[in-house]
N, CA and C atoms as a LAMMPS dump frame, in Angstrom:
ITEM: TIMESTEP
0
ITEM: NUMBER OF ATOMS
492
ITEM: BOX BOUNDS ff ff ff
-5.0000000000000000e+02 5.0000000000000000e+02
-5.0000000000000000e+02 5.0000000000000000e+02
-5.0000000000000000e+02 5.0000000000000000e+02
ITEM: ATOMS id mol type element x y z
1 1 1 N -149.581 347.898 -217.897
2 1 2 C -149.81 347.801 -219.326
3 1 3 C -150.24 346.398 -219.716
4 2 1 N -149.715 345.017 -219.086
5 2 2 C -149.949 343.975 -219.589
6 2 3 C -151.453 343.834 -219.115
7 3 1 N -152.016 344.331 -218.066
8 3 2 C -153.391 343.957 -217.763
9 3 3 C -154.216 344.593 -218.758
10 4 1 N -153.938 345.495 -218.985
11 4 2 C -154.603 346.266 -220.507
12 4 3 C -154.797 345.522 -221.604
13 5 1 N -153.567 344.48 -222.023
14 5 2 C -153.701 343.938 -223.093
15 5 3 C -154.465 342.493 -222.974
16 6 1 N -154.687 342.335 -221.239
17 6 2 C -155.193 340.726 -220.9
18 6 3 C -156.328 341.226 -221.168
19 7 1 N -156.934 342.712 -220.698
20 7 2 C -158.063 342.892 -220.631
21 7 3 C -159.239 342.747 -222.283
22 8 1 N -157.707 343.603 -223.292
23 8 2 C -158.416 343.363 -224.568
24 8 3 C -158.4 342.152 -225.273
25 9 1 N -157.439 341.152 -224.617
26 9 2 C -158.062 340.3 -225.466
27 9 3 C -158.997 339.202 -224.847
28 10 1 N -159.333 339.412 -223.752
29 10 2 C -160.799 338.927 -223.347
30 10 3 C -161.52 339.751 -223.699
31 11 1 N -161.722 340.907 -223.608
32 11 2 C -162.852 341.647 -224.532
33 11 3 C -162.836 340.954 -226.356
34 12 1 N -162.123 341.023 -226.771
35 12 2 C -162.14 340.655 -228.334
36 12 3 C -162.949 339.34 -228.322
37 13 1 N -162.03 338.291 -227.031
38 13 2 C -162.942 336.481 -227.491
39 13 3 C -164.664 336.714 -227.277
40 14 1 N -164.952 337.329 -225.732
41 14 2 C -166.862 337.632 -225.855
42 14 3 C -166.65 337.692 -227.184
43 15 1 N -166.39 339.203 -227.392
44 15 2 C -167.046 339.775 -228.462
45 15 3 C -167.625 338.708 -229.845
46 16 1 N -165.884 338.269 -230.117
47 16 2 C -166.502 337.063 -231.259
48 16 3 C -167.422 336.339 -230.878
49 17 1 N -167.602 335.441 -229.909
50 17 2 C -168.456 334.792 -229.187
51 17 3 C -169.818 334.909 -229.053
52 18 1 N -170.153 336.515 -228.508
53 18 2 C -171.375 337.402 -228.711
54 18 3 C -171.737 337.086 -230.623
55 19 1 N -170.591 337.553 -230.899
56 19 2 C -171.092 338.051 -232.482
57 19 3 C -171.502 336.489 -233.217
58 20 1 N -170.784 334.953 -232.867
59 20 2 C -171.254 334.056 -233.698
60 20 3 C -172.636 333.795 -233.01
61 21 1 N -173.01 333.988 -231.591
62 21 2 C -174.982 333.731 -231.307
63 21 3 C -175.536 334.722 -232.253
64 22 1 N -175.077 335.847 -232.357
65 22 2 C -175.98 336.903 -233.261
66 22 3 C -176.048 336.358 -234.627
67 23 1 N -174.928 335.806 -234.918
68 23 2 C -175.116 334.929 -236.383
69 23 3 C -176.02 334.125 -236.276
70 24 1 N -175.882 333.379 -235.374
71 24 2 C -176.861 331.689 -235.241
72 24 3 C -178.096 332.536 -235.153
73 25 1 N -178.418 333.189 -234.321
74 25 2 C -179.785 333.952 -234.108
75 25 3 C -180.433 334.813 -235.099
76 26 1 N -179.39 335.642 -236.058
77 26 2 C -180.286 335.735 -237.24
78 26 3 C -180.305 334.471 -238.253
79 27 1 N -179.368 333.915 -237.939
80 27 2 C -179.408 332.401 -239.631
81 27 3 C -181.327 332.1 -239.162
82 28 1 N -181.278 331.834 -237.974
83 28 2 C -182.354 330.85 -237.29
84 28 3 C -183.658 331.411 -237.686
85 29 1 N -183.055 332.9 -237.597
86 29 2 C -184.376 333.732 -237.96
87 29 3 C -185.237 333.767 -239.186
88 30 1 N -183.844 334.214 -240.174
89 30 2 C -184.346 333.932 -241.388
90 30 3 C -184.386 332.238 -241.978
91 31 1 N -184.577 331.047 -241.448
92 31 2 C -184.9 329.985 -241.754
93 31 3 C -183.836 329.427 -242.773
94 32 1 N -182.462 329.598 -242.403
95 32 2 C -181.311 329.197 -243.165
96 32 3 C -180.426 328.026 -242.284
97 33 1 N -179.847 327.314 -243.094
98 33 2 C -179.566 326.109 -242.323
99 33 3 C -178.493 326.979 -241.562
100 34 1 N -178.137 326.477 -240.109
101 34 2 C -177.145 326.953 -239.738
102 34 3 C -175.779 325.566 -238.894
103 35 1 N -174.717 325.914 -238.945
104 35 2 C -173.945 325.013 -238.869
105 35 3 C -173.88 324.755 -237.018
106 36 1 N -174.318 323.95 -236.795
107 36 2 C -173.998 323.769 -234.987
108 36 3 C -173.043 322.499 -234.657
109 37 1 N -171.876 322.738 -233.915
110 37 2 C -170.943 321.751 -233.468
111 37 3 C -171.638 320.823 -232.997
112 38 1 N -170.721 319.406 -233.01
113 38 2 C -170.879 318.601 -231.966
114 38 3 C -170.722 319.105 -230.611
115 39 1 N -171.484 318.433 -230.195
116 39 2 C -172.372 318.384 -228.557
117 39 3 C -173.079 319.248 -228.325
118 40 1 N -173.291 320.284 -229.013
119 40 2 C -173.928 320.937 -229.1
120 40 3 C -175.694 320.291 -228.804
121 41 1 N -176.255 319.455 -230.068
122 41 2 C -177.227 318.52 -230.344
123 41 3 C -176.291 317.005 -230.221
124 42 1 N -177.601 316.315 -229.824
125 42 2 C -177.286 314.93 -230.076
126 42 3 C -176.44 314.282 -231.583
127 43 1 N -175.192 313.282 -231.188
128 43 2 C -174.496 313.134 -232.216
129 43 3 C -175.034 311.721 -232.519
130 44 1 N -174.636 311.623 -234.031
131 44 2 C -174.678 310.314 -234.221
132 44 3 C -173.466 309.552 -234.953
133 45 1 N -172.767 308.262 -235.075
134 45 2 C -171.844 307.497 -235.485
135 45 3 C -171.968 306.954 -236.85
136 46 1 N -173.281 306.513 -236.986
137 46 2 C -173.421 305.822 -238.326
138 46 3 C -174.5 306.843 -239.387
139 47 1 N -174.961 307.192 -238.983
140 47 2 C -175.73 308.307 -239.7
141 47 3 C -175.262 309.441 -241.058
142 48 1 N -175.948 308.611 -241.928
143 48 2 C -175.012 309.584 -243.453
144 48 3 C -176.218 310.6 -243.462
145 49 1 N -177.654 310.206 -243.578
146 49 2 C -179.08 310.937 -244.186
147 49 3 C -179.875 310.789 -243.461
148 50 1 N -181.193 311.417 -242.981
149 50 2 C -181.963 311.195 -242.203
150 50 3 C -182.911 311.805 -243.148
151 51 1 N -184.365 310.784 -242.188
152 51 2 C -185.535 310.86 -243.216
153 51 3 C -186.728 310.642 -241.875
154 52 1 N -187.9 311.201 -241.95
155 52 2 C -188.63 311.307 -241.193
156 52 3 C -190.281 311.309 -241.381
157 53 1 N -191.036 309.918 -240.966
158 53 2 C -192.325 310.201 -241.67
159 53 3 C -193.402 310.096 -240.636
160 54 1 N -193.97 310.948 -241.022
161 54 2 C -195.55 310.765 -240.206
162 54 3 C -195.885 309.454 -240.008
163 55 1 N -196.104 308.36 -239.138
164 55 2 C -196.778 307.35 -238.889
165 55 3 C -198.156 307.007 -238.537
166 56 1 N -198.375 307.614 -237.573
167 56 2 C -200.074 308.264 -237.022
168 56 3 C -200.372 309.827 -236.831
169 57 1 N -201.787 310.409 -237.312
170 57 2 C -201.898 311.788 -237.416
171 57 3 C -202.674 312.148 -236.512
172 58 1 N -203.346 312.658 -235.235
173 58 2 C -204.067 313.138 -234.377
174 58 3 C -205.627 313.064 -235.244
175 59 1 N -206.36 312.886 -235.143
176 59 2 C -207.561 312.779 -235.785
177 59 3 C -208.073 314.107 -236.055
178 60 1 N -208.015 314.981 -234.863
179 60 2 C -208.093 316.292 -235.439
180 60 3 C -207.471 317.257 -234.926
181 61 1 N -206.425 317.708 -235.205
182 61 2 C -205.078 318.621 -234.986
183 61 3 C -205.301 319.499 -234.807
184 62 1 N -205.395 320.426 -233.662
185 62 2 C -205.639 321.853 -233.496
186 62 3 C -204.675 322.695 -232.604
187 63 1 N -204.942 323.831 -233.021
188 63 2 C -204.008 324.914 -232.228
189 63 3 C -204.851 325.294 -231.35
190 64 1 N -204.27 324.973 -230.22
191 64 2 C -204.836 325.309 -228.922
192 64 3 C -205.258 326.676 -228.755
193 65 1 N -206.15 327.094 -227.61
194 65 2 C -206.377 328.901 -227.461
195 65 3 C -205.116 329.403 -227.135
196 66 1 N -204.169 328.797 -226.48
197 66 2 C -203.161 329.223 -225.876
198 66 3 C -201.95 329.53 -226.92
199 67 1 N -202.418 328.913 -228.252
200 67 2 C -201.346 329.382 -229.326
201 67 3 C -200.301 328.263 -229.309
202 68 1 N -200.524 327.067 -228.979
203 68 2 C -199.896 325.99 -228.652
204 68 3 C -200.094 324.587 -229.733
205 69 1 N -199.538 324.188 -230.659
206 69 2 C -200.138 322.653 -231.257
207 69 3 C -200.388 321.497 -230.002
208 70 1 N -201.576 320.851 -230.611
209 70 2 C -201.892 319.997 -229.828
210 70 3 C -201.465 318.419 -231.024
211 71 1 N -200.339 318.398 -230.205
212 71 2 C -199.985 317.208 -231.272
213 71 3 C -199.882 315.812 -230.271
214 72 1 N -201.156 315.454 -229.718
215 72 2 C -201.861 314.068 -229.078
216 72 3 C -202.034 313.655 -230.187
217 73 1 N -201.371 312.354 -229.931
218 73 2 C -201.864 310.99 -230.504
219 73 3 C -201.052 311.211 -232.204
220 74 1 N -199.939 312.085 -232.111
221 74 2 C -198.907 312.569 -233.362
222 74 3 C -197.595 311.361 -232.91
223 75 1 N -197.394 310.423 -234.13
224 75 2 C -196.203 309.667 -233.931
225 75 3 C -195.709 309.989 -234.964
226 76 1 N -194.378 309.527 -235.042
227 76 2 C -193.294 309.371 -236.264
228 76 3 C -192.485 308.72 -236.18
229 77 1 N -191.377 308.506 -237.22
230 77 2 C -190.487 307.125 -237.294
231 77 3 C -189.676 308.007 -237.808
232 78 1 N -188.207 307.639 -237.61
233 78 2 C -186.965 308.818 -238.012
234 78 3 C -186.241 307.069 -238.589
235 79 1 N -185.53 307.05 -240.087
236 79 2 C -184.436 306.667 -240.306
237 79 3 C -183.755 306.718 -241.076
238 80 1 N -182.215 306.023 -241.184
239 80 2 C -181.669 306.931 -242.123
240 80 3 C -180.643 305.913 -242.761
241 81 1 N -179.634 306.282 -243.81
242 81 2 C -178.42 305.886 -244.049
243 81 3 C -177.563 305.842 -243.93
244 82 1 N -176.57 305.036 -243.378
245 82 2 C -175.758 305.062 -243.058
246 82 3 C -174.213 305.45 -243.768
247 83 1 N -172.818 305 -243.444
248 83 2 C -171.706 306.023 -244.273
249 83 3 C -171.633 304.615 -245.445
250 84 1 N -172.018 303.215 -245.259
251 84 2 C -172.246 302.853 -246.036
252 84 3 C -173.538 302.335 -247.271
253 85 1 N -173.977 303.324 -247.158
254 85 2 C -175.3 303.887 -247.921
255 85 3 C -176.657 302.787 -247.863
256 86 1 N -176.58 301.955 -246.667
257 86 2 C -177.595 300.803 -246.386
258 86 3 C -178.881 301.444 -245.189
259 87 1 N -180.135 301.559 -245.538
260 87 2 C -181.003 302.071 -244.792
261 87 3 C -180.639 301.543 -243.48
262 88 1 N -181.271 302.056 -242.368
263 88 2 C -181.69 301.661 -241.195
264 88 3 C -182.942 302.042 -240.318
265 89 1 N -183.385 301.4 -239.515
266 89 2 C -184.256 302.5 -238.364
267 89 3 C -183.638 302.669 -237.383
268 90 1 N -184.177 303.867 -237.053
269 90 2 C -183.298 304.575 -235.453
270 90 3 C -184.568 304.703 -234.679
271 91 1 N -185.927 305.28 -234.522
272 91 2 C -186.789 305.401 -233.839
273 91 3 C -188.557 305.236 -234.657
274 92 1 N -188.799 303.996 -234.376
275 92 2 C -190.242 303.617 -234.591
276 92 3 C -191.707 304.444 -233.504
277 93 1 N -192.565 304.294 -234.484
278 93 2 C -193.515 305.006 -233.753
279 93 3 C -193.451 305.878 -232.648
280 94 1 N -192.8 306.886 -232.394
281 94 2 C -192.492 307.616 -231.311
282 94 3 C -193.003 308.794 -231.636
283 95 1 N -193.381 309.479 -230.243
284 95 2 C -193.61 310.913 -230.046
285 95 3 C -192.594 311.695 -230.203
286 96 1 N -193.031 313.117 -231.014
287 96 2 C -191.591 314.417 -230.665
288 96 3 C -190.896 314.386 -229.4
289 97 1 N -191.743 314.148 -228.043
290 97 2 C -190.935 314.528 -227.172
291 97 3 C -190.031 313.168 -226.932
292 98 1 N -190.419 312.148 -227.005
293 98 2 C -189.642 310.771 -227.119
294 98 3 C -188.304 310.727 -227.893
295 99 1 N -188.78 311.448 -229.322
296 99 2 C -187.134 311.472 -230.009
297 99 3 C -186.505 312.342 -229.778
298 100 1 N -186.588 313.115 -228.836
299 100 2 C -185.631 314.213 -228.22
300 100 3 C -184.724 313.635 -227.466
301 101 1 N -184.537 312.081 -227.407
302 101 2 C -183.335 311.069 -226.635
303 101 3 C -182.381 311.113 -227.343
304 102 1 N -182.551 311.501 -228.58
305 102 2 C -181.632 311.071 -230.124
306 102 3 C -181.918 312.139 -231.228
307 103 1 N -182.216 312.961 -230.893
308 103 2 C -182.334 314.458 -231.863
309 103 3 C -182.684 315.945 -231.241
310 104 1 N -182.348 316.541 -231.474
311 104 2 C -182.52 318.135 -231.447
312 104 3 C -183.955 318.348 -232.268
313 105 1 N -184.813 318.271 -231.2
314 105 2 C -186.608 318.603 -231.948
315 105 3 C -186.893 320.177 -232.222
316 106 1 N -187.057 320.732 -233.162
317 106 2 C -187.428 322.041 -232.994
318 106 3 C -188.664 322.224 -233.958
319 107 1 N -189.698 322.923 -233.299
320 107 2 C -191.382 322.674 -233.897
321 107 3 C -190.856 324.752 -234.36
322 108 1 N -192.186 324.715 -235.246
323 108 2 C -192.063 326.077 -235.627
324 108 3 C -194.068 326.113 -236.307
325 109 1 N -194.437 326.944 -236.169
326 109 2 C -195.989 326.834 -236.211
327 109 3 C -196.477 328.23 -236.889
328 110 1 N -196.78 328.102 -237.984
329 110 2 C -197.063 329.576 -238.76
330 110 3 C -198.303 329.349 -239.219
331 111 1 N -199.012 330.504 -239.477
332 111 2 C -200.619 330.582 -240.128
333 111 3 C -200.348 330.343 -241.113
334 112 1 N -201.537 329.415 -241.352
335 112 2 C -201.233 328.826 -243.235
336 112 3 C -202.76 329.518 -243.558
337 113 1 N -202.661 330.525 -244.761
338 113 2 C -203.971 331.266 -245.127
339 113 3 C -204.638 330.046 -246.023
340 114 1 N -206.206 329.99 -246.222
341 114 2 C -207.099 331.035 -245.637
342 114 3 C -207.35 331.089 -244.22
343 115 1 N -207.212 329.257 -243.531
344 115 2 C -207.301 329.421 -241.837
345 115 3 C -206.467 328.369 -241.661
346 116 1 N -206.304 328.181 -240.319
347 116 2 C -205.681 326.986 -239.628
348 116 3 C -203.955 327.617 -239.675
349 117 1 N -203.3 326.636 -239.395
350 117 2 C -202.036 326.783 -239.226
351 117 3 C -201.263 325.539 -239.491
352 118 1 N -200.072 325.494 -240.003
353 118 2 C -198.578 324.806 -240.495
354 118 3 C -198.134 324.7 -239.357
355 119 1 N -197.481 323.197 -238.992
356 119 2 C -196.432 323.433 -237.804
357 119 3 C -195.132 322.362 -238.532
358 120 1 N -194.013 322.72 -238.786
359 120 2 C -193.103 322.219 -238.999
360 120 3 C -192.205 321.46 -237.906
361 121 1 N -192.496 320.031 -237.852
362 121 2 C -191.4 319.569 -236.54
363 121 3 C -189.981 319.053 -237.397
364 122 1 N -188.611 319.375 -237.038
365 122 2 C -187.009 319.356 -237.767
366 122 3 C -186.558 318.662 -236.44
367 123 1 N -186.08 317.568 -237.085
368 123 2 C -185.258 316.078 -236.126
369 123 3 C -183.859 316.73 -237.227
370 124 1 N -183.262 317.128 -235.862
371 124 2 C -181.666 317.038 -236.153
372 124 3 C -180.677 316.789 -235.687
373 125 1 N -179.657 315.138 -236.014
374 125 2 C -178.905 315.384 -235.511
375 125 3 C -177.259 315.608 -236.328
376 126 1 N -176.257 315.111 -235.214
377 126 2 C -174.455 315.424 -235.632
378 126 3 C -174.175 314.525 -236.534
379 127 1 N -174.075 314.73 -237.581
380 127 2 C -173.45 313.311 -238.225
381 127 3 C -171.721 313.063 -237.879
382 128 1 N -171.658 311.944 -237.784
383 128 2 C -169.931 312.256 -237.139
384 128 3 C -169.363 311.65 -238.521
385 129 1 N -169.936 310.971 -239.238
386 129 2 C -169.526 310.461 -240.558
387 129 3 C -169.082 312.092 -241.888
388 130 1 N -170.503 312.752 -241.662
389 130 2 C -170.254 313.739 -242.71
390 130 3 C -169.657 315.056 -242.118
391 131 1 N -169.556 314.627 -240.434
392 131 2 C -169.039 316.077 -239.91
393 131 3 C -169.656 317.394 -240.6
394 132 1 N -171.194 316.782 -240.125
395 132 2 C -172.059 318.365 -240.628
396 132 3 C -173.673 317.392 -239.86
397 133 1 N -174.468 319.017 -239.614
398 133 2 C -175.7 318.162 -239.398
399 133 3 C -176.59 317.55 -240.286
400 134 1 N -177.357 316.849 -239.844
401 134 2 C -178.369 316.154 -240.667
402 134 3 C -179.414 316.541 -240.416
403 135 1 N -180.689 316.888 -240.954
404 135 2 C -181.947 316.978 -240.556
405 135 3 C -182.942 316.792 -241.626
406 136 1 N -184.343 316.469 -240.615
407 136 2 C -185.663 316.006 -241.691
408 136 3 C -186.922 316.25 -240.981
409 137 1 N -188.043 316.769 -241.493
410 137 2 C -188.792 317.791 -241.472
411 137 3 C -190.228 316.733 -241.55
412 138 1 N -191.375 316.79 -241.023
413 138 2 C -192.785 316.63 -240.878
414 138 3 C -193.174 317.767 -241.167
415 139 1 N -194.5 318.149 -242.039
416 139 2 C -195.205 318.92 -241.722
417 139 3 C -196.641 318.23 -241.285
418 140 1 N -197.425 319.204 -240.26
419 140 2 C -198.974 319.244 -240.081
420 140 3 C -199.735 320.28 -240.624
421 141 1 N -200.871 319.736 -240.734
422 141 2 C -201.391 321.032 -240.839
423 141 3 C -203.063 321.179 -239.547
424 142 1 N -202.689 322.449 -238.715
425 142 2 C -203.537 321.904 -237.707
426 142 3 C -204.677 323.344 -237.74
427 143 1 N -206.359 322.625 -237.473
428 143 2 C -207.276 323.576 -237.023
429 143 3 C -206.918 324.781 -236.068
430 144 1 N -207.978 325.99 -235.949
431 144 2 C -207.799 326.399 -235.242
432 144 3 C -208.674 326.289 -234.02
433 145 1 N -208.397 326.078 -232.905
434 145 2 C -209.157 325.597 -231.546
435 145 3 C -210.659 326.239 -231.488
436 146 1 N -211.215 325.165 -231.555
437 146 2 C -212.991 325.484 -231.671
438 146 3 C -213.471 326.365 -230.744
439 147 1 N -214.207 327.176 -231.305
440 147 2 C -214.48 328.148 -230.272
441 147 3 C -215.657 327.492 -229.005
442 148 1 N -215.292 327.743 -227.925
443 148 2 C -216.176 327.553 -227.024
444 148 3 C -216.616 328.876 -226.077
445 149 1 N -218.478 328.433 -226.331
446 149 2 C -219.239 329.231 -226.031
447 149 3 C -220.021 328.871 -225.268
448 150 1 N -220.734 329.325 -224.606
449 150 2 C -221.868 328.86 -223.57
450 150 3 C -223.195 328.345 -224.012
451 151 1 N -223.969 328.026 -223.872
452 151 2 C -224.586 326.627 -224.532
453 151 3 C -226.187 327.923 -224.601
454 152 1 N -226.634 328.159 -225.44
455 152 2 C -228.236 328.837 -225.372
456 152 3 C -229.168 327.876 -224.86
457 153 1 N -229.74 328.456 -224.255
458 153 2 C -231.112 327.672 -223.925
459 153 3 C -232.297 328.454 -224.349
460 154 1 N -233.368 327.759 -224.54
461 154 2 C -234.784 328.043 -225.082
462 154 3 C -235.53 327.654 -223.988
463 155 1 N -236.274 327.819 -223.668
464 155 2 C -237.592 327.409 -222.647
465 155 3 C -239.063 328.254 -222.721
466 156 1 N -239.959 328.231 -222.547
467 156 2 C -240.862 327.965 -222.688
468 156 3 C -241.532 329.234 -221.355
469 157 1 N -242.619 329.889 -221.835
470 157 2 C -243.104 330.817 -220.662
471 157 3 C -244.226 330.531 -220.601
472 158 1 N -244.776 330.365 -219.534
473 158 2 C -246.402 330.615 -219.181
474 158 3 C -246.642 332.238 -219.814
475 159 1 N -248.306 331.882 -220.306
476 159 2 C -248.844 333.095 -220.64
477 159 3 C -249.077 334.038 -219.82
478 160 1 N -248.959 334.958 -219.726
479 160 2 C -249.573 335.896 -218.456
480 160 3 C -251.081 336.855 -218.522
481 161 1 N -251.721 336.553 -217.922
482 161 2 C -252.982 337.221 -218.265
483 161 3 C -253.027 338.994 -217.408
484 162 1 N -252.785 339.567 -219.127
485 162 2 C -252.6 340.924 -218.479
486 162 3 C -254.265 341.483 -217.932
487 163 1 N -255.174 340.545 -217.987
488 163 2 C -256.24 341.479 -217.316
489 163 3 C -257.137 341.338 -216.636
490 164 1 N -256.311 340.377 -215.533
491 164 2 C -256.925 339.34 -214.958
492 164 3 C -256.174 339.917 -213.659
């Protein structure tokens, strides 16, 4: 009988367990903030607010054929306030994948009508001050990948003498 009851209540912890990813996984879905522990993402100590700005923009931003942003030559600068409300910087001119040393990067890339596409990059990290996360948002807005085609050629025919 007692293995019965060890058994249900390891069945019950999954279960909750199962059931808070299904939470996180629809919050995420429908684009609602969702609450993630420390260690989860990168934490931070002094961090009250975070703020995040485009520094350099790719000259011309496109979505790859592959359905991919091509964000070459895309920098940004992340900084923020601290618990005593005095700015700081945390990361100058850096690439998305660079501030992934010190944030949870998550890109999200939707068709923006009439063409091209939106890509939202969200720097988030732990605040250990507000014991909640922090996050701050870039948008782009990027082409869609030029079509490539094979090049026409024109040239030139000798006449042909049909009666000759």
């Amino acid at each position: 009988m007692n293995g019965k009851r060890i058994l249900t209540a390891v069945l019950a912890v999954f279960c909750a367990a199962a059931g808070a990813g299904l939470l996180h996984a629809a919050a995420s879905a429908a684009d609602l903030p969702v609450s993630v522990s420390e260690g989860t993402i990168p934490a931070d100590d002094t961090l009250s607010i975070l703020f995040a700005d485009i520094t350099h923009r790719p000259d011309h931003p496109v979505m790859s054929a592959d359905g991919k942003p091509d964000l070459s030559g895309l920098l940004v600068s992340l900084s923020g306030i601290n618990a005593e409300g005095k700015p700081y910087d945390i990361l100058t001119d850096v690439t998305p994948e660079e501030a992934k040393s010190r944030f949870d990067v998550q890109m999200i890339t939707e068709p923006n009508d009439p063409n091209g596409w939106e890509c939202t990059i969200t720097f988030t990290a732990y605040s250990t001050v507000n014991q909640e996360n922090v996050s701050a948002s870039v948008k782009l807005m990027l082409d869609d990948a030029p079509e490539t085609t094979a090049p026409v050629t024109t040239g030139t025919t000798a006449p042909h003498d049909l009666f000759g």
